[in-house]
DOSELUM-197692 format. One line per 4 residues: their letters; for each residue x, z, y of N, C-alpha, C. Coordinates in steps of 0.02 Angstrom, whole numbers, plus 50000, padded with zeros to 5 digits. Atoms other than C-alpha are relative to their C-alpha. Last residue first. Layout:
<nodes>
A> X,Z,Y,X,Z,Y,X,Z,Y | ...
</nodes>
This chain:
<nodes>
XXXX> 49919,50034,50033,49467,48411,50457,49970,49995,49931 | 49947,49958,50029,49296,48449,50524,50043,49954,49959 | 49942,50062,50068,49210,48321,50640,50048,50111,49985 | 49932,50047,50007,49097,48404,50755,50004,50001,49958
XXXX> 50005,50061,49969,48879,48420,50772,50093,49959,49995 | 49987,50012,49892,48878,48615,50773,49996,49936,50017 | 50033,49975,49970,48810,48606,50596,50000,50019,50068 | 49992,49968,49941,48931,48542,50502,49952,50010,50033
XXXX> 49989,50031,49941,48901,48493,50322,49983,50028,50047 | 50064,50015,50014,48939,48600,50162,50008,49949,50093 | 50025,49959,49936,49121,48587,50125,49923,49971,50017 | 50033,50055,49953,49109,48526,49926,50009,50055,50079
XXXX> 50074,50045,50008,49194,48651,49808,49990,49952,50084 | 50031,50038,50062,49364,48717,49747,49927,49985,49995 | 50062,50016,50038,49424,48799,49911,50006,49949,49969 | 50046,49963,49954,49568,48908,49944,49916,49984,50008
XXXX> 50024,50036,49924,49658,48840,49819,49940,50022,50018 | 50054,50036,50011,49751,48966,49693,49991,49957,50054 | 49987,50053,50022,49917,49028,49701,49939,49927,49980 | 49989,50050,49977,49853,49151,49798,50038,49927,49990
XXXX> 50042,50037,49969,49760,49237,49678,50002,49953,50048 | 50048,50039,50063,49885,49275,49563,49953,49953,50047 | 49964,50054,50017,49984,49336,49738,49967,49949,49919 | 50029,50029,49945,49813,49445,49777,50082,49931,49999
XXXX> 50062,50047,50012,49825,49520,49601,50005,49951,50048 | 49994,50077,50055,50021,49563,49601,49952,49948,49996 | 49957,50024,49948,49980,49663,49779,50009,49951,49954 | 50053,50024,49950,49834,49768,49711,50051,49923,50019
XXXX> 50042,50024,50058,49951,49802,49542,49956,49957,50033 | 49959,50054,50024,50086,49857,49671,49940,49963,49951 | 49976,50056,49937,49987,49974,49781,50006,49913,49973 | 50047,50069,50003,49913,50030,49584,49997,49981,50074
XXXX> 50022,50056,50053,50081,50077,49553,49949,49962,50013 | 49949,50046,49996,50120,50184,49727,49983,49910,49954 | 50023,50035,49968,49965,50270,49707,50017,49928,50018 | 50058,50054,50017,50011,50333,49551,49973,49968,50021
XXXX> 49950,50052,50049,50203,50380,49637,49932,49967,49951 | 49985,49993,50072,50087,50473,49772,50013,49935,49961 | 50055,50041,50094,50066,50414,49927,50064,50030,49965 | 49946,50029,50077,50106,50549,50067,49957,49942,49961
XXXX> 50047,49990,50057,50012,50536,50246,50046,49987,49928 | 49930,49958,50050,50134,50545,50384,49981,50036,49937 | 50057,49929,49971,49976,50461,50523,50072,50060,49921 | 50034,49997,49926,50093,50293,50562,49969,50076,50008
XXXX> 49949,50012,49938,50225,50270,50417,49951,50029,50054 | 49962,49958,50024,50108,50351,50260,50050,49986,50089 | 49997,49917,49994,49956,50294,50339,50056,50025,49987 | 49995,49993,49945,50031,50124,50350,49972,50071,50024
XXXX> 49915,50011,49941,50078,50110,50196,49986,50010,50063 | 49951,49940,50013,49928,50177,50135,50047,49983,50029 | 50028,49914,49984,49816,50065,50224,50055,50026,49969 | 49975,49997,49940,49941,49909,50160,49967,50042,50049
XXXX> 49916,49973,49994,49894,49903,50001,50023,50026,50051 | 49999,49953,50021,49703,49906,50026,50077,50025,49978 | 50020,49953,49968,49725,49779,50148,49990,50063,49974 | 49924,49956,49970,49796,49678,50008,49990,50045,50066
XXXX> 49992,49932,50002,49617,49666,49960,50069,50022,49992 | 50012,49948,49942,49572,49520,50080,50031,50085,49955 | 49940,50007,49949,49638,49391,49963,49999,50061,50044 | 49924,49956,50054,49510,49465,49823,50048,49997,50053
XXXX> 50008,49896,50009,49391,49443,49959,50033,50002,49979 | 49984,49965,49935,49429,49253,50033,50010,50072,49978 | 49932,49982,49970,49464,49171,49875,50020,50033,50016 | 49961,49974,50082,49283,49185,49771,50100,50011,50046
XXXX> 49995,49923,49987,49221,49163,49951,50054,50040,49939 | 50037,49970,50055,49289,48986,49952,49979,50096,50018 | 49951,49966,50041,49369,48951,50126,49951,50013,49935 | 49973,50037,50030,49296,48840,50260,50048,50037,49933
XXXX> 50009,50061,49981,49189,48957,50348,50033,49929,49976 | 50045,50032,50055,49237,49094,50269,49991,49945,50010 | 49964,49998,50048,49409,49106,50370,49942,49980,49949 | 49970,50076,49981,49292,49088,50533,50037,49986,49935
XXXX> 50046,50063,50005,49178,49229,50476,50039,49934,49989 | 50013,50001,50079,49330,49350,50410,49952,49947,49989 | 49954,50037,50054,49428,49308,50565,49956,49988,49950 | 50005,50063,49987,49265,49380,50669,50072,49957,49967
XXXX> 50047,50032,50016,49253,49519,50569,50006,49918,50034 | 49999,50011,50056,49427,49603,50583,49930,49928,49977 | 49919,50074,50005,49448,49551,50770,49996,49967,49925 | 50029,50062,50000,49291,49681,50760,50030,49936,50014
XXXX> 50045,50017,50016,49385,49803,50687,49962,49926,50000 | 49956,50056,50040,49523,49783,50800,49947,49969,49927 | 49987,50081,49956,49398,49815,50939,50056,49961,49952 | 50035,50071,50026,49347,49949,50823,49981,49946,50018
XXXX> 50013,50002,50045,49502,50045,50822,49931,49951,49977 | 49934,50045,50000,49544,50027,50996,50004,49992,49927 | 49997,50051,49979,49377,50119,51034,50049,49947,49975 | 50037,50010,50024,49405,50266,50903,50008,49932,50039
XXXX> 49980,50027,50054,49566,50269,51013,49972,49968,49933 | 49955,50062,49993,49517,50282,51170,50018,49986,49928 | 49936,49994,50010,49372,50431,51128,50061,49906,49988 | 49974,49995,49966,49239,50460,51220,50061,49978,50012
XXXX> 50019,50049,49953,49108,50383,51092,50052,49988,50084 | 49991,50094,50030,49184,50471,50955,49969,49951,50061 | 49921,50031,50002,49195,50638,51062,50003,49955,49968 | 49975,50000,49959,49008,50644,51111,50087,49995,49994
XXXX> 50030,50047,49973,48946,50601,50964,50061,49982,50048 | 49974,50026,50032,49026,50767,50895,49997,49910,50031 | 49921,49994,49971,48971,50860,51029,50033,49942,49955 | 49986,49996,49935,48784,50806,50968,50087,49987,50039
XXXX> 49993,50064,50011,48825,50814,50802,49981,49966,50078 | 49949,50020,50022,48876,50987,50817,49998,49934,50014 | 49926,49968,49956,48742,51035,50936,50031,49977,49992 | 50016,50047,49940,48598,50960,50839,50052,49978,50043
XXXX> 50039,49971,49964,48660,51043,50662,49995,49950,50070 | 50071,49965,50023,48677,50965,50514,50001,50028,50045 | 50030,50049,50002,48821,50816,50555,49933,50074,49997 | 50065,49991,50038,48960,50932,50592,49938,49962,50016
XXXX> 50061,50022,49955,49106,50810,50656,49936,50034,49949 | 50073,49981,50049,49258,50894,50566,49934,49991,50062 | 50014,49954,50062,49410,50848,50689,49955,49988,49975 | 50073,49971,49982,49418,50730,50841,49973,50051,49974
XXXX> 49990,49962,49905,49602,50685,50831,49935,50027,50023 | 49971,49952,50007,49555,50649,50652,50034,50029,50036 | 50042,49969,50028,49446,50542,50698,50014,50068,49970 | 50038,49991,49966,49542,50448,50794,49953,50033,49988
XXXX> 49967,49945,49932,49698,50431,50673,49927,50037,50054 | 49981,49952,50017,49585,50367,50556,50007,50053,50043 | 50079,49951,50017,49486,50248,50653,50018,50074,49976 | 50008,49965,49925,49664,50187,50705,49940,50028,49996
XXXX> 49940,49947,49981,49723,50157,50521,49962,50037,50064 | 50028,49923,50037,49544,50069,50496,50070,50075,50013 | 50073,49993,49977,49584,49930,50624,49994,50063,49963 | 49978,49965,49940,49766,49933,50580,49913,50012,50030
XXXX> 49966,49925,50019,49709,49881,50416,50018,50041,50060 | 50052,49956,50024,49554,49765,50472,50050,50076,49975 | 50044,49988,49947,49664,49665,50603,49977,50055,49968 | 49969,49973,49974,49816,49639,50468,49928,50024,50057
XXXX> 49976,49916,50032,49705,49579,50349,50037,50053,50045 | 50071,49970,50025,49612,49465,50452,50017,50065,49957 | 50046,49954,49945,49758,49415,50543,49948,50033,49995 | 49934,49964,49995,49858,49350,50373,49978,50050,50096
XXXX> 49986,49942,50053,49710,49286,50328,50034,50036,50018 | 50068,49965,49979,49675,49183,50474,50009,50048,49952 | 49981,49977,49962,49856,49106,50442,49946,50057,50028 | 49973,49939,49993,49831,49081,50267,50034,50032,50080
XXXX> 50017,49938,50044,49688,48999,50296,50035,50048,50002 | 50080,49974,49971,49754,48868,50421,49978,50067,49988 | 49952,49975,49927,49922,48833,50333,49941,50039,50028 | 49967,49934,50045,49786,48799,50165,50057,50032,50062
XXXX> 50062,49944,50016,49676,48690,50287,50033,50041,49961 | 50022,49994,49924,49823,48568,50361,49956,50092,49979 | 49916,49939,49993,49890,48571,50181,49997,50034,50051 | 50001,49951,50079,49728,48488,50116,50043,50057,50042
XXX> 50070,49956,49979,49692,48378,50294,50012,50060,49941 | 50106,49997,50057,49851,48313,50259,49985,50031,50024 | 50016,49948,50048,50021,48324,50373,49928,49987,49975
</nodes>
């Protein structure tokens, strides 16, 4: 298999964890936050208690351990990926929040939301018809051989 095809398999596999990490990542922030209620921020007390249940809470946690699954894909995926690629690619995550609020926390989308789901979803196929990168890889810096 080529080094080309090798690195587009590659990508879209880090992608395909990078998006999925950061939506379920924010889904579960949701949920967790909204198992916590209205965190008043203006008084000592509130934000205080408030503290105190985001820091307590299993699920906030499990939310930004996917979180941070999210980030470290997003480095390694830059790392050989155009940026011009990587983000637009990344904003099928904004499709796929609602969907998954609507299945997981029983959140409606609306039939306008619906459209621009689909509009998010046409861009990021436009975009993946593209190649992932269209410039020079800069040179390595740990000392190995990249593909």
């Amino acid at each position: 298999m080529s080094s080309s095809r090798t690195l587009h398999i590659k990508t879209y596999i880090l992608l395909f964890l990078l998006v999925s990490a950061g939506s379920i990542g924010n889904t579960i922030l949701d949920k967790g936050m909204k198992d916590i209620g209205t965190v008043d921020v203006f008084t000592r007390g509130g934000f205080l208690s408030g503290a105190l249940h985001i820091v307590t809470s299993g699920t906030i946690w499990a939310g930004i351990a996917c979180m941070l699954l999210f980030m470290i894909f997003h480095m390694l995926v830059l790392s050989w990926a155009d940026y011009s690629f990587v983000m637009p690619f990344t904003a099928v995550s904004y499709a796929l929040v609602p969907i998954l609020g609507h299945v997981w926390l029983g959140e409606p989308v609306p039939p306008l939301r619906s459209v621009g789901i689909a509009l998010i979803v046409f861009g990021v196929v436009l975009i993946s018809r593209t190649p992932p990168r269209t410039t020079e890889p800069l040179p390595n810096l740990a000392g190995t051989r990249r593909p």
